[in-house]
N, C-alpha and C positions, 0 to 999 in steps of 0.2 A: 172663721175670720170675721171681726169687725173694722169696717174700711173709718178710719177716722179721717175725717175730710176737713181740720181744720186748717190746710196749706191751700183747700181751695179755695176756703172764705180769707184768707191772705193775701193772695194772688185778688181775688176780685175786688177787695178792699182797698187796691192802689188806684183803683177808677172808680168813677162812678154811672159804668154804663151796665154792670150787672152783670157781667159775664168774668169767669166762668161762672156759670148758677152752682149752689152748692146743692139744688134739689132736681136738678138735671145729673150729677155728678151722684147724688143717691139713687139715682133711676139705673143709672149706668151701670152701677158695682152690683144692685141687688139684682138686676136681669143677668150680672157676667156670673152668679152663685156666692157673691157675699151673706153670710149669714147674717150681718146685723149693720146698721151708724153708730160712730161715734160718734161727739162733739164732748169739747173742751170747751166752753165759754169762760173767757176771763174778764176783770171787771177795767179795763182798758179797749173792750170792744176789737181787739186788733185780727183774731178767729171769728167764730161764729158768734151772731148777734141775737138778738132777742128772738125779732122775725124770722131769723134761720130755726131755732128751735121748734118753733111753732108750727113752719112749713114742714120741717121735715118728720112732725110729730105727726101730720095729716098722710105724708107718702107712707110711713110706716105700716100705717091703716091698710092699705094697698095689700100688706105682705106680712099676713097674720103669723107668719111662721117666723120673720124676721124678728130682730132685738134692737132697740131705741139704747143707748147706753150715754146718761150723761157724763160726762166725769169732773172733775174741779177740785176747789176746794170749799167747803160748808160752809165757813166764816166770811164770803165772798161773795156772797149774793146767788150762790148755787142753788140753794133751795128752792128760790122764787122759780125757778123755770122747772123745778120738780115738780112742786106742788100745781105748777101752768097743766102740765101735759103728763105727767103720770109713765114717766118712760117705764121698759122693762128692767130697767136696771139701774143704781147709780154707783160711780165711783167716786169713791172720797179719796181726793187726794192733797198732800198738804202742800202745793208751791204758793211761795207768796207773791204778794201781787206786782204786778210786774216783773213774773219771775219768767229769765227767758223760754227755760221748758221747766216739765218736772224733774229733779236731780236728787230726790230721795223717797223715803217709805215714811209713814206716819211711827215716830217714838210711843210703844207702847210696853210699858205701862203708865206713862207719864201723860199721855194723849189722852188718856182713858176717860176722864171726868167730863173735858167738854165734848169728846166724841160719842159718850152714851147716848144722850137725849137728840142729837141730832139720828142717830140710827132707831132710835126708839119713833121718833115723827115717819123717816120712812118709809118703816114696815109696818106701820098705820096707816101708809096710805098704796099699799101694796105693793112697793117695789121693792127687789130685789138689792143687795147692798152687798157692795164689793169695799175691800180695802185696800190702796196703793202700799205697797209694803216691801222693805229690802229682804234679802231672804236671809232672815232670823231665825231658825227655828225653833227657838226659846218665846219668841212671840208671841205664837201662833196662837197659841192657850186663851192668850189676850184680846185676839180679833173677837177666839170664841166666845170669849165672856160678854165681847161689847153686842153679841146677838146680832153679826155678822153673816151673811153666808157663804161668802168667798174672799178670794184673797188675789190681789195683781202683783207676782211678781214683779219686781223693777227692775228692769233686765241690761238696763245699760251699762253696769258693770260686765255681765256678759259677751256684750258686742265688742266692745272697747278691749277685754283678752282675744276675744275671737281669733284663733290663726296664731294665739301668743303658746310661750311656755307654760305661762298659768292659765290658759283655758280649762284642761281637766282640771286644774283644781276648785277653778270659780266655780264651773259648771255642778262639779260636786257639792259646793253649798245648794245650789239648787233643786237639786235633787231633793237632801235633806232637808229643806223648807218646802218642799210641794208634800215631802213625806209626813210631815209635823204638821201640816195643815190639813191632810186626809185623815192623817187620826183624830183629830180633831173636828171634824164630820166640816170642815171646808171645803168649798171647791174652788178649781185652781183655776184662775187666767193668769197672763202674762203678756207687757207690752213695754217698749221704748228701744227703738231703734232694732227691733226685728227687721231680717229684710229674708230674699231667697239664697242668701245662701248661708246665713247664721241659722235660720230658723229650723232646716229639717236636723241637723244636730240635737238643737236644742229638746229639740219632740219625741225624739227617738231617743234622748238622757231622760229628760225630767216625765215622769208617769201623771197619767188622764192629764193634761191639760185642756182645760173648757174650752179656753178661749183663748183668742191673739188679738187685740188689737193696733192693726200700722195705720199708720199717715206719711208717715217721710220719705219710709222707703217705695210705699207702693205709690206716691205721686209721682217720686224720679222714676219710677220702672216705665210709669206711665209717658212719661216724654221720651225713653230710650223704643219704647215699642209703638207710639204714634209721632214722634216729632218728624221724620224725615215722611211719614206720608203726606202731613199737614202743609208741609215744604212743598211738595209735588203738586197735593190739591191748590195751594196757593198758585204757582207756577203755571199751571192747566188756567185758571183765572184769568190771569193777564193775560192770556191770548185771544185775540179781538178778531172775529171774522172778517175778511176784508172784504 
């Protein structure tokens, strides 16, 4: 599990007293057994910020066994904060700018020219390169050509059948794009709009997935499993000894 905590630099971005901290909020996930951070930096600043990378490029330090995962889009100003801090990982993703989320996979083999040389600087500078990707599994060939070494399923088609009558069916492309990718000597993550109760499905259809990264869902799980104490501790506050 990588916790991507761009709804907490959201949330703290409507004030400006700093709270919640988004590197208090990485302390938190990787002491509860999060394997790694995300961030999404976009170039409207509205998620995490310059300084957020930075900082939470130092906590990582902390947790040699953890993963740093940037993810974005390249033609976006994404590199600079690569080439800053040398995450373990980056995802290339193509939403455009001011796009509300990501809503698709990179078009390959059309994508293929200007996403060469940006994955060729990467694995220059040692990190790992993932591809945001719909599951195609006529693609996959394509990732492998661009000297890729994973692939992010884009799973929100997924979520969105979830519970429907085409779920087995969705789910079966899935399958066959994680399959078309391991022969391909890729490895699999998958992320957008996973939560707990899409996800153990999805794990137990789609074979080795590496990795997951949430943000949406496990922020709201987060307010269903601490909001009513927060309520209480506030509560307990207002009580003034006479």
């Amino acid at each position: 599990l990588s916790a991507n905590l761009n709804k907490i630099a959201l949330l703290r971005n409507t004030r400006t007293v700093g709270i919640p901290s988004v590197v208090h909020a990485a302390r938190l996930a990787l002491n509860a057994g999060a394997h790694g951070i995300t961030v999404h930096p976009r170039p409207d600043g509205r998620h995490v910020r310059a300084q957020d990378v930075r900082e939470l490029a130092a906590v990582l330090k902390e947790w040699p066994g953890a993963e740093f995962n940037i993810e974005g889009n390249p033609f976006h100003g994404l590199l600079e904060f690569v080439r800053d801090v040398r995450p373990g990982q980056c995802t290339l993703v193509p939403d455009e700018t001011g796009a509300f989320t990501s809503d698709r996979g990179w078009d390959l083999p059309a994508d293929q020219p200007r996403l060469k040389p940006v994955v060729a600087e990467l694995k220059s500078l040692g990190v790992r390169v993932s591809l945001f990707m719909d599951p195609l599994p006529q693609a996959m060939a394509a990732v492998r050509d661009l000297g890729a070494d994973r692939v992010e399923l884009y799973t929100e088609p997924y979520a969105r059948n979830f519970g429907s009558a085409e779920e087995e069916s969705v789910l079966g492309g899935y399958v066959q794009a994680a399959r078309a990718a391991q022969r391909a000597g890729l490895g699999v993550n998958a992320g957008h709009d996973l939560n707990l109760d899409n996800l153990p499905v999805f794990l137990r259809s789609v074979p080795k997935v590496l990795e997951v990264s949430i943000g949406h869902a496990l922020i709201s799980d987060a307010l269903d499993c601490g909001l009513a104490e927060a309520v209480q501790d506030g509560e307990t506050g207002l009580v003034v000894d006479p």
